[in-house]
N, C-alpha and C positions, 0 to 999 in steps of 0.2 A: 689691916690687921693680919698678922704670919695667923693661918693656921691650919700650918703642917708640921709646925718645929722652926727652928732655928738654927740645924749644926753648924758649926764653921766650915767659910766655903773658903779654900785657897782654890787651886784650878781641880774639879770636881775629877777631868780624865786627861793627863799624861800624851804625851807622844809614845809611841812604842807599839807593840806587838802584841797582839790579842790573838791567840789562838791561829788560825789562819789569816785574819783581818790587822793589818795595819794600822796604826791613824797618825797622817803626819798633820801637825798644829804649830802653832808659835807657841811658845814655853810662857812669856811674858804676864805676869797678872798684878794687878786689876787689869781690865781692859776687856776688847772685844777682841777674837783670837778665831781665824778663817782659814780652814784646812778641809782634808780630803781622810773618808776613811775609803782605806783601800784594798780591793782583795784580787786573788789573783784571776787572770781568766785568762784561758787557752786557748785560742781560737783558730779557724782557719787563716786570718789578717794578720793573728799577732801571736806566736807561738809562746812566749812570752811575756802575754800583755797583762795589765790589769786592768779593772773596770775601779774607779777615781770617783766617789760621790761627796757632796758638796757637803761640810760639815764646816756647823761655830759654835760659840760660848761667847757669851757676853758674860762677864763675871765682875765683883764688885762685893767689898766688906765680907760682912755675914749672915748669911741668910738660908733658906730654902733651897733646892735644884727644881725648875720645870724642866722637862721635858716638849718640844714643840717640831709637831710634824705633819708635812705637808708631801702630798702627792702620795700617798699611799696608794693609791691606782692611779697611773699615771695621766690619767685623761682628765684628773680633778683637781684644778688650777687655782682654785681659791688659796689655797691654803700655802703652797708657792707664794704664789704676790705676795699674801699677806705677810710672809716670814722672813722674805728679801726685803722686803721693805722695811720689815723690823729691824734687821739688824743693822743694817744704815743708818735709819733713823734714829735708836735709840740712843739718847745721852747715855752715858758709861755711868754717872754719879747719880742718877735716879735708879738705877740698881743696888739692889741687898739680897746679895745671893748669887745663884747660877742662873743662866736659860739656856740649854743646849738646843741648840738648833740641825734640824734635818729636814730642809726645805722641798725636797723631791726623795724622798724614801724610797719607793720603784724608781729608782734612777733611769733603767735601760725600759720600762715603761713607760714611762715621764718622756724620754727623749722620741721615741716612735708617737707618741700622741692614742695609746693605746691603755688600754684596763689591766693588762697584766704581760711580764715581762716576753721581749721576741725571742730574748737568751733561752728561755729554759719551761715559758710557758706560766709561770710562775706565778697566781696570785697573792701577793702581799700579804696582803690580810687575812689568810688565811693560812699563813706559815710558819706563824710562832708555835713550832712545835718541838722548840732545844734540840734541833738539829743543825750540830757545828759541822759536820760533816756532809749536807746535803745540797741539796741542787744550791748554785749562784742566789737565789733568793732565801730560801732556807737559811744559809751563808749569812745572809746580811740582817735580817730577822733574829739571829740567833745573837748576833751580837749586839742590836740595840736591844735585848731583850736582856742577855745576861751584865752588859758593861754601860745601856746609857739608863734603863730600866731604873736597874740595882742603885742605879746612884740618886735619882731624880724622888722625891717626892710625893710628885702629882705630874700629870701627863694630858695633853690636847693634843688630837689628833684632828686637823682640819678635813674633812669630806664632803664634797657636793656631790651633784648627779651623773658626772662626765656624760660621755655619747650618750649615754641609752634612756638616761632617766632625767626627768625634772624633780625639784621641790619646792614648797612651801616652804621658805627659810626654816631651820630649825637649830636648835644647837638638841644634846644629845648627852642625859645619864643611863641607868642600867637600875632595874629591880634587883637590889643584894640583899642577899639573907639577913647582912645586920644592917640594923637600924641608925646607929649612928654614922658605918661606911653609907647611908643611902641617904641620910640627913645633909651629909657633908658635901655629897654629888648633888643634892635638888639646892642648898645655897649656894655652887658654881653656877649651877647651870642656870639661875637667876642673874646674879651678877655677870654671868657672860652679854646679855644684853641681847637674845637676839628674840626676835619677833614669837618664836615659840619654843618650848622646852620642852623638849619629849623625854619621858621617860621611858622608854622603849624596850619590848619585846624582841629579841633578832629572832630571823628565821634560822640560821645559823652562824652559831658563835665559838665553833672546835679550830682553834688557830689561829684567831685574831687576838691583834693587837690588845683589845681592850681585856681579851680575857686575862693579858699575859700580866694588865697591869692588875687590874682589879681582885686576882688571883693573890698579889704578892701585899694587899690591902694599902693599894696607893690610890690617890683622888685620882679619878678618869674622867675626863670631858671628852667627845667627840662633836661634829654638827654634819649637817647635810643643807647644800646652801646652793642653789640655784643648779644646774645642768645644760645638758647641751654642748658638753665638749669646750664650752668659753666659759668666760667671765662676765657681769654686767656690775657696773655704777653703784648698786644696790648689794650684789652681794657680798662685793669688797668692800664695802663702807662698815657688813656686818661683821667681816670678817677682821678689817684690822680694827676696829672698837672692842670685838671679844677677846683679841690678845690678848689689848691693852688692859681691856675689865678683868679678864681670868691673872693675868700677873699682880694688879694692883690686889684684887681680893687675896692673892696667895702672900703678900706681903714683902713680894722679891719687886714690884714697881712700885718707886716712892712718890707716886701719882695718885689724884681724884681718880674717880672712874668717870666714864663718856657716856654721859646719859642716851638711852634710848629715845625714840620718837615717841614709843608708847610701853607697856608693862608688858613682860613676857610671860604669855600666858601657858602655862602649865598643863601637860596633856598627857596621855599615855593612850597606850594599844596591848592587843594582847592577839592569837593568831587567826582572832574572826576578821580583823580588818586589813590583812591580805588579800588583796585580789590576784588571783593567776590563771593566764589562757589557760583553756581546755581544748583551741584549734585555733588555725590559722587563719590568717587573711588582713584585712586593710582596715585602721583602727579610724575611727572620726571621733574625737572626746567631744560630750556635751556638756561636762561640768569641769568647771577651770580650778586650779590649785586654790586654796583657801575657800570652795564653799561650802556650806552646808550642807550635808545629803542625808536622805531617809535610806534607811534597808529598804532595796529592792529596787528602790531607784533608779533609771537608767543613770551612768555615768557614761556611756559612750554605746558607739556602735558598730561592728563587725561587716564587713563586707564579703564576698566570697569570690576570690579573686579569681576562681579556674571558669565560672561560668556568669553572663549576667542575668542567669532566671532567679537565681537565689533571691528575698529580699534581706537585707541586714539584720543582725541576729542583735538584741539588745544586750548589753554587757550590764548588770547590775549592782549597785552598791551592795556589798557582804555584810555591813553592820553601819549604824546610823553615825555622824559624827561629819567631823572634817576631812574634806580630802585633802593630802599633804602631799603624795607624792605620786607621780604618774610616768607611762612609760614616755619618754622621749623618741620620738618616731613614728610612721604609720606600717609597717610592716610588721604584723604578729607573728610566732610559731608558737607552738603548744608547748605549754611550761613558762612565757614568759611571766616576768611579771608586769601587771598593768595598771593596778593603784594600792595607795595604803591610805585607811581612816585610820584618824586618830579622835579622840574624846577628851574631853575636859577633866583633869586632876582632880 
């Protein structure tokens, strides 16, 4: 079932010149259409140069536009695999509509194996903030923000844990003021299929992606799906089943949806279930992703690395619930972060 609308899709965006951004495409529609948007970059190497990121459109009749995007920090590969692998894969005639694809979004992050860009420093996600004008990321933010945003519908943003963090499989709406934009994100976020649906609190949401969509009153999905800098079996199995389920529910896949293993269970947080160091030292988790825990709870323990007369300082659960997400690593400094609970819907 469409429901986001139905305009007519001939090819959603154009070759041509956007502002400072480029995007060279094949013209050709129906079909699946694999180009480059391109902006310029100055560099010491290339006085000249551009920086070249991976852009496509699968297009087909009339339908809906998604929006689908992966590596928004670049160290967080799910969402990669899963989109290269889309557009390969997908029959051209099971399509009614558009799906713009932006398979590595921090492109120059994505390439270093790093969270945020080497060019300019730059995190992603935290740069939609309509500046056409500003750093190389800023740059590139600004235009899937005013040219693939504006055009699209509804929007997935694939996210796991990269280096620093793990989670508990999750896909990913937002608390909105109305009732129906929040109705409409918790039946995504079901039909995405993945092991748990969080309804989520962020710690900070001033420049991100999700605010840019959900601002302009579009469907938002995002998830968080394993960590660790790789990929596993598990969470690309989650990750390309939630494509396939978020397009088929949006009415642009003329496909069943891929049943789950089990129901996704329905969760949220608010900002008691942040845990963050208050110091440093050497982390040992005693509660693993998915258990149970009470307030107060040890979830881990603190070592004191400058001397060994210290004994290990207990870290404690902040509010009763699920653990979902944890820091990836054993080395702490003050300020990390080092779990999140979440609760049942």
């Amino acid at each position: 079932m469409n429901i986001v609308g139905s305009p007519p899709t001939g090819l959603p965006l154009s070759a041509g010149q956007y502002g400072r951004v480029s995007l060279q495409i094949e013209e050709t529609s129906p079909g699946k259409h694999s180009g480059h948007i391109i902006l310029p970059w100055s560099r010491n190497e290339s006085g000249w140069g551009t920086l070249r990121i991976p852009f496509g459109m699968v297009v087909n009749g009339n339908g809906p536009t998604a929006l689908l995007t992966g590596a928004n920090h670049g160290d967080e590969l799910e969402g990669a695999v899963a989109l290269l692998d889309f557009y390969q894969s997908v029959d051209v005639n099971d399509i009614a509509g558009a799906v713009l694809l932006v398979p590595m979004l921090n492109y120059p992050a994505f390439l270093a194996g790093r969270r945020l860009s080497p060019i300019d420093g730059g995190n992603m996600n935290r740069s939609f903030l309509g500046r056409s004008d500003g750093t190389l990321t800023e740059q590139i933010a600004h235009f899937v923000e005013s040219e693939l945003i504006e055009r699209a519908q509804a929007v997935l943003d694939i996210h796991s844990g990269g280096r620093t963090m793990m989670f508990h499989p999750f896909a990913v709406s937002h608390k909105l003021p109305c009732e129906l934009a929040s109705e409409r994100a918790r039946q995504a976020l079901l039909a995405f299929g993945a092991p748990i649906g969080l309804v989520l609190e962020e710690l900070d949401s001033r420049g991100m992606l999700d605010d840019a969509v959900e601002s302009r009153g579009k469907l938002f999905l995002s998830t968080e799906l394993g960590g660790g800098g790789s990929t596993t079996p598990d969470s690309l199995r989650i990750a390309r089943r939630g494509v396939h389920n978020f397009l088929a529910h949006l009415g642009i896949l003329q496909a069943d949806p891929v049943p789950a293993p089990q129901p996704t269970r329905l969760m949220t947080n608010d900002a008691s279930g942040y845990l963050l160091s208050q110091e440093e030292g050497l982390i040992e988790y005693v509660a693993d992703l998915g258990d149970i825990v009470n307030e107060g709870q040890t979830l881990a323990r603190l070592y004191d690395t400058r001397s060994l007369g210290g004994k290990p300082k207990a870290l404690r659960a902040p509010a009763s619930g699920m653990l979902i997400g944890r820091l990836h690593g054993g080395l702490v400094r003050s300020g990390d972060f080092l779990a999140l609970i979440a609760i049942d819907l």
